[in-house]
N, C-alpha and C positions, 0 to 999 in steps of 0.2 A: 281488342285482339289485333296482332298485327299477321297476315295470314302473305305468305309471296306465294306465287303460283304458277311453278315453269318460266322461271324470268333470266333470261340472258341480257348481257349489255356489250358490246362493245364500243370502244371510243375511237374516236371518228380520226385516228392514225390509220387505218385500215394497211395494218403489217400483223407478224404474228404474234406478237406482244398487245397489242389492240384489244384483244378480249379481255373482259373484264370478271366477271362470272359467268358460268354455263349451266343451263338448265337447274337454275334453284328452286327448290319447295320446301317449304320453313311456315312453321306455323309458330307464333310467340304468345303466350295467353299473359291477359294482364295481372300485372305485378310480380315476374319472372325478373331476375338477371342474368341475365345473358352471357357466357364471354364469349366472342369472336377468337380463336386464336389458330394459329398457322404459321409457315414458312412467312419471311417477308416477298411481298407481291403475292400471296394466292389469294386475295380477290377481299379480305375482311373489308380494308375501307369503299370498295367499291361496294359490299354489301352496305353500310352502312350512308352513304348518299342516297341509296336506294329508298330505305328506309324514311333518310329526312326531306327526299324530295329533291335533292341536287340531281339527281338522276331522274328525272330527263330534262327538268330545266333549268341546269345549270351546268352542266356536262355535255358537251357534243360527242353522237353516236347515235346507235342503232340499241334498240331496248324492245325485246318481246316477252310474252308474258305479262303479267300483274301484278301486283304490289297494292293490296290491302290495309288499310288502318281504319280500325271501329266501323267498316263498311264500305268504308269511301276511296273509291280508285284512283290513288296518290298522282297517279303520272296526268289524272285528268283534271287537278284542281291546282289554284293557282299557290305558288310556291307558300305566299304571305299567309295562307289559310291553314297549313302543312305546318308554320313552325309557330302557329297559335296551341298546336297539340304535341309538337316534336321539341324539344329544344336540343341543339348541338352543341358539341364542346370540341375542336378541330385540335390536331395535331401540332399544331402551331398555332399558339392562342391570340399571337398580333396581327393574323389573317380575318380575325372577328372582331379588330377596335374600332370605336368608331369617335372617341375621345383622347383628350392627352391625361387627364388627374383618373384616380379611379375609380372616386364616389362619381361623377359622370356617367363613368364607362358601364357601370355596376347598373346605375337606376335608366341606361338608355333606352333598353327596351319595356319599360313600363309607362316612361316618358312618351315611346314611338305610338303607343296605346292607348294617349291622351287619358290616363287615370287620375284620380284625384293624387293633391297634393298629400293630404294626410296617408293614405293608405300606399303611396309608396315609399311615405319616411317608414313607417309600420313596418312593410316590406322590408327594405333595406336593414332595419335596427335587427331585425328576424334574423336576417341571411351571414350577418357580420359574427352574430353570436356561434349560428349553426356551422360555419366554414373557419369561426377564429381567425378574423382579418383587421382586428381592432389597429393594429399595428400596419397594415396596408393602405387606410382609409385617408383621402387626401392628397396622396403620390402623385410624384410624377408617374406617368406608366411608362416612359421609356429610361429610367432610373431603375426599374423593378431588377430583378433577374428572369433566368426563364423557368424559377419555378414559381417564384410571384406571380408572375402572370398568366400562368396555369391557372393558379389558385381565383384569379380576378375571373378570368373565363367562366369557371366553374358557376362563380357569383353571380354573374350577369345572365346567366341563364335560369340558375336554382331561383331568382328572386323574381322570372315569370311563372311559376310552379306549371309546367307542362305535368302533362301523363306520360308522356315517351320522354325518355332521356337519352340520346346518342353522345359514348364517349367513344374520340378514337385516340388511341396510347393517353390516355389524362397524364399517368404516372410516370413517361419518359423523361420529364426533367425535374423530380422533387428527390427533394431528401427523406429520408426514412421517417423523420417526424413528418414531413407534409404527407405522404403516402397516408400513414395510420389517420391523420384530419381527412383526406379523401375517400379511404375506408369507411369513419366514422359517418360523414353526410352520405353515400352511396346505402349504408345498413338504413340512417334518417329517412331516404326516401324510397327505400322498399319499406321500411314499417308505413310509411303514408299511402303504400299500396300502389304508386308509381310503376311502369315498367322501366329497364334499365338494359340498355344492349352494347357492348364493352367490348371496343375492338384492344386487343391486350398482346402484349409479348412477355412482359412482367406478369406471375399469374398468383407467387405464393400472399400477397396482399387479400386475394380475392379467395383465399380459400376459407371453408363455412360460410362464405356470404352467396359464390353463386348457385343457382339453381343449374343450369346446365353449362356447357361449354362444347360449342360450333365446333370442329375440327374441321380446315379447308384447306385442300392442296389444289392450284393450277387451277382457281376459278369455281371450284367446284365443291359441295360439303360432302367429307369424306365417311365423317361420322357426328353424329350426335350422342353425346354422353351423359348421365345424370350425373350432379355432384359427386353422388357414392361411385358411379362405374368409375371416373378419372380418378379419386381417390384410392382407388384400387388398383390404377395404373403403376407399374415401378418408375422410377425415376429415369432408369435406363433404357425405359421404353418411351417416355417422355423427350427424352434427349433424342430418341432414333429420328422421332419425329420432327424436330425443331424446334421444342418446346422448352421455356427457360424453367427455375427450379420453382417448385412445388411447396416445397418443405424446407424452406434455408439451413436446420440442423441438422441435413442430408450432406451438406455440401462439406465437401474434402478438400483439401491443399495440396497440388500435383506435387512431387518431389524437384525441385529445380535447386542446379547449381548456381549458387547466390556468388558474384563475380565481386572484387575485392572493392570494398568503400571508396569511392571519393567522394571529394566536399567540393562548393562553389560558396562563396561568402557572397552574401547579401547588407548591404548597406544604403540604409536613409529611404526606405522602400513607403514612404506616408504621402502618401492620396486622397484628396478630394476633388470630386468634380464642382464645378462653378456653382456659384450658389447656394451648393450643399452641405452637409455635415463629412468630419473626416471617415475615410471608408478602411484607410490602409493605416497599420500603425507599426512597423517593422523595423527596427531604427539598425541593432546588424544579428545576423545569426547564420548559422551554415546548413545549407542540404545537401541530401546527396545528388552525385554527378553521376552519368555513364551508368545509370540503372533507368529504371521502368519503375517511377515515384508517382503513386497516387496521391490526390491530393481531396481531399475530404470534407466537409463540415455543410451546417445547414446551408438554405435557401437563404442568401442576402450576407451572407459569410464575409465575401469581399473573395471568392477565386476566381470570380469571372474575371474581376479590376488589377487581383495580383497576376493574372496572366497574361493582362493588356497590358500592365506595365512591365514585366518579364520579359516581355517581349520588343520593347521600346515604343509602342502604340501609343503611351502618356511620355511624352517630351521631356516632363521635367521630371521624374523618377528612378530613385535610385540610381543607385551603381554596382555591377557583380565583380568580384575578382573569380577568375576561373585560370589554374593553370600557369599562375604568376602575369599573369592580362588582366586589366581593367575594360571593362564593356561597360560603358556608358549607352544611353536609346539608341544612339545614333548605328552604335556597333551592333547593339543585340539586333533591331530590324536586318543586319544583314547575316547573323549566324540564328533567326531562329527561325520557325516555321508552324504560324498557329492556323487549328483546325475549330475554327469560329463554331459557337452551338446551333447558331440559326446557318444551316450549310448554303440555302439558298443565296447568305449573302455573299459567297465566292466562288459562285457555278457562273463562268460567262462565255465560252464559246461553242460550236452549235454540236460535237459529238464530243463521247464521253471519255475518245483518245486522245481527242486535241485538247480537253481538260487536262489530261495529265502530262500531256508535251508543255503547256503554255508554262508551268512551274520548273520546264530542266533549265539548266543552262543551257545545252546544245540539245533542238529538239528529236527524239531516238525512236521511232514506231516499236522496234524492236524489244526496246526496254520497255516504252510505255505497256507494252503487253505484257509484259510479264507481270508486271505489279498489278495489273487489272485479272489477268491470271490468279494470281495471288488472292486476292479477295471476291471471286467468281464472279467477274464483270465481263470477261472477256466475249461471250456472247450479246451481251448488248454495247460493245466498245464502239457501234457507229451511231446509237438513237441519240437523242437530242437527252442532257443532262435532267430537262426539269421536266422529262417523260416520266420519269423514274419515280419510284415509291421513297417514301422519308428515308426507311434505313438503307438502301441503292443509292442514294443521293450520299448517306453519311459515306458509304465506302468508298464513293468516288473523291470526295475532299481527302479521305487517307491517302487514296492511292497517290493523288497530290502530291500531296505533305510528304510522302516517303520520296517522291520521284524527286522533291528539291534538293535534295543530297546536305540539308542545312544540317550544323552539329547538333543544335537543341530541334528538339517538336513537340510542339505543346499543341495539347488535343484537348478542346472542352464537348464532354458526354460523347465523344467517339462509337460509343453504343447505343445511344439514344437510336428506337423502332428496328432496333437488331433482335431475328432470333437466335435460338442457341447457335446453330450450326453457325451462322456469321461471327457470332458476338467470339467464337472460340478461333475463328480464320484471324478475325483482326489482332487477339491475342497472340497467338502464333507470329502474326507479321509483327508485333510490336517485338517479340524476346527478338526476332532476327535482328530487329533494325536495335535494337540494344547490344546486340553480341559484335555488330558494325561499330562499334566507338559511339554513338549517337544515344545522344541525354533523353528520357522520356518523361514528362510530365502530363499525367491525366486529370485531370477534373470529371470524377465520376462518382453517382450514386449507386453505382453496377456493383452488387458486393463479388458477383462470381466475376468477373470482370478481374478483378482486385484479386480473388484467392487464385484465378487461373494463373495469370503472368507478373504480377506488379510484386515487388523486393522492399519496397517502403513504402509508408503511409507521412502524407503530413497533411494532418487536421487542421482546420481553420477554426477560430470564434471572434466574430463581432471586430473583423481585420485585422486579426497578430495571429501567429502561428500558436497552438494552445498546447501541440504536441507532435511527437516526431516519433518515428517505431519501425523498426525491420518487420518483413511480415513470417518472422520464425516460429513459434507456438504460443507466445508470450502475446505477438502480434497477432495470432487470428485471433484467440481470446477477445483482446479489444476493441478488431472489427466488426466481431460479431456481435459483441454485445451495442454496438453504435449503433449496427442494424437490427437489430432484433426489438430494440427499444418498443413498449407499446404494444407488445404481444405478438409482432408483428408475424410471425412462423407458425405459433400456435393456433387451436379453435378459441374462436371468439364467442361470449355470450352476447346477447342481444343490447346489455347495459355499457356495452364495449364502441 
């Protein structure tokens, strides 16, 4: 039993953002799952450090109260003891490598535990089958994408079989197939009788599997609901809340004036990295321009690689006609503007208005506010960028990316630890910056994402574009069936 008892934490900024949760009492009986869900920032991942023991020894701050597991008072034992019973799975899954391949990476913590050799080939042969990684096995990991390496995270933990499992957002960078795989092993280890505690902004995955779900606003749990109460909740009360969708065959297509076609030609777009096999295979075709184009398909597709080279990142790739202009790398690096998946890798000056000054041309405080305006940053427009919670962090790289005034912007998971109320702001900023002349290109698994603002879909498979579609009635039909694959909306049985 995991039991907290009147537990506050603050982290050791001592400003009014510094609190982290206030006065928690939570009781968790074993073999429960849990979801954590809320606003972003009302406290889920700081609940769940709590939980694994990063709080208080691996977090600086101020912690009262207690924090419980199977008896033993977590803040008084040492960390290494804590995750022999906890295993973690972090929001960013290359903050836990400790390898470059990813059989490695996968057996490191059985390895760290001096276990026999047989019983961790045993293990591993187990964990490959249960998470379907046959095809992972052997990697580079910094070759993966970021839902691969979700997926490896996942392994390297499920293959020390703790009894707590802490996930915080698992599901922010997978595709709809990996989702239903991360569904399938979270139902595997509550039939083993595990506990499972799920910080989530993504929640229609998880429904018939969790047992309760945390509601927390501003550090504090607002409510505790059984499966049946939230199920009982309407969707538009869900929303009021911050909460993403429940039920995906809920979900409607706002009415939006779809602005007149253009094209961009693409040519000779084929890609491989050193060493590797080809990733991109595009030789020419046309998309569209001067809209709000998602762009789709599994984990390992090749959109992370067509948006590196979209953007001139790979030197020797492609060429686009746009507008009777040829852009070669050299052009596009200066007409585009990408919004990287891992955002820490383009947070670098010390507040979160000089972030968005450092991308003008001419730097504007005035402007910078308003676009942090825009996406509800403006009250922490002076904290330090890598203060901020994942989805605070995504907002600040948008507000970026819009402040560069470049013609293209290319955004990978723009949503990623967005809840609803944000994930619909950035919407909103994306149709303006489209109604402005400016091209948009998403890389997203976000299906409401997709039905709120984006006018076309282009699908990926296995590095060629597989398919192309306005998002008119014709087009939601074959979004949703993309995502729905796998049951994924409905109640699940147990065989599921």
């Amino acid at each position: 039993m995991i039991k907290i008892d009147h537990a506050t934490f603050t982290y050791g900024e001592n400003n009014e953002y510094s609190v982290g949760i206030r006065d928690i009492d939570l009781e968790i009986e074993d073999g429960q799952v849990i979801v954590l869900c809320g606003e972003s920032g009302c406290g889920k991942t700081t609940l769940t450090r709590m939980i694994n023991g990063l709080i208080p020894h691996y977090y600086e701050g101020k912690l009262t109260g207690e924090i419980w597991i199977n008896g033993i008072n977590v803040s008084q034992q040492p960390l290494y003891d804590t995750a022999k019973i906890v295993g973690s799975v972090f929001q960013n899954p290359r903050s836990q490598f400790f390898n470059v391949d990813t059989t490695s990476e996968i057996t490191f913590g059985c390895e760290n535990l001096g276990m026999p050799k047989e019983e961790i080939k045993d293990r591993l042969q187990a964990t490959i089958q249960e998470l379907h990684l046959k095809k992972l096995i052997g990697r580079n990991i910094f070759q993966l994408s970021g839902g691969e390496k979700q997926k490896i995270a996942c392994a390297g933990v499920s293959i020390m079989k703790p009894d707590i499992f802490v996930l915080d957002e698992p599901s922010s960078n997978l595709d709809a197939a990996s989702i239903m795989d991360l569904r399938r092993i979270i139902a595997h280890w509550k039939e083993q009788g595990k506990t499972i505690i799920i910080s989530e902004h993504r929640l229609y995955y998880l429904r018939g599997l969790a047992d309760r779900f945390i509601y927390m606003k501003e550090g504090q749990i607002i409510q505790d609901y059984s499966a049946t109460e939230f199920e009982n909740l309407t969707e538009e009360k869900r929303g009021e809340m911050g909460l993403r969708a429940y039920v995906l065959e809920n979900l409607l297509m706002p009415e939006m004036l779809i602005s007149e076609r253009t094209t961009m030609e693409l040519h000779d777009f084929n890609f491989a990295y050193k060493n590797g096999p080809q990733i991109l295979y595009i030789r020419e075709c046309e998309i569209p321009a001067n809209r709000i184009v998602a762009i789709t398909g599994n984990n390992g597709a090749g959109k992370s690689t067509f948006s590196r080279c979209f953007c001139g990142l790979e030197k020797q790739c492609g060429t686009i006609i746009w507008n009777g202009k040829t852009y070669r790398p050299k052009e596009r690096l200066k007409a585009c503007y990408m919004v990287m998946q891992e955002v820490n890798h383009q947070l670098f000056t010390e507040t979160i208005q000089d972030e968005v000054m450092i991308s003008m041309k001419e730097e504007n405080e005035k402007e910078a506010d308003k676009f942090l305006e825009m996406l509800d940053l403006i009250k922490v427009k002076d904290r330090h960028p890598m203060s901020l919670s994942g989805g605070q962090k995504q907002r600040v790289a948008i507000a970026s990316a819009i402040a560069s005034g470049r013609s293209v912007l290319f955004l990978d998971e723009p949503t990623s630890g967005l809840d609803h109320k944000h994930m619909l702001e950035v919407a909103e900023v994306l149709r303006e910056v489209r109604d402005a002349g400016i091209s948009v290109y998403v890389i997203t698994h976000d299906l409401e994402l997709i039905i709120e603002c984006c006018t076309d879909v282009i699908h990926f498979e296995n590095g060629t574009i597989a398919d192309q579609y306005q998002m008119d009635a014709e087009g939601m039909e074959k979004i949703r069936k993309y995502f729905m694959q796998g049951k994924c909306c409905g109640k699940w049985s147990k065989s599921d």
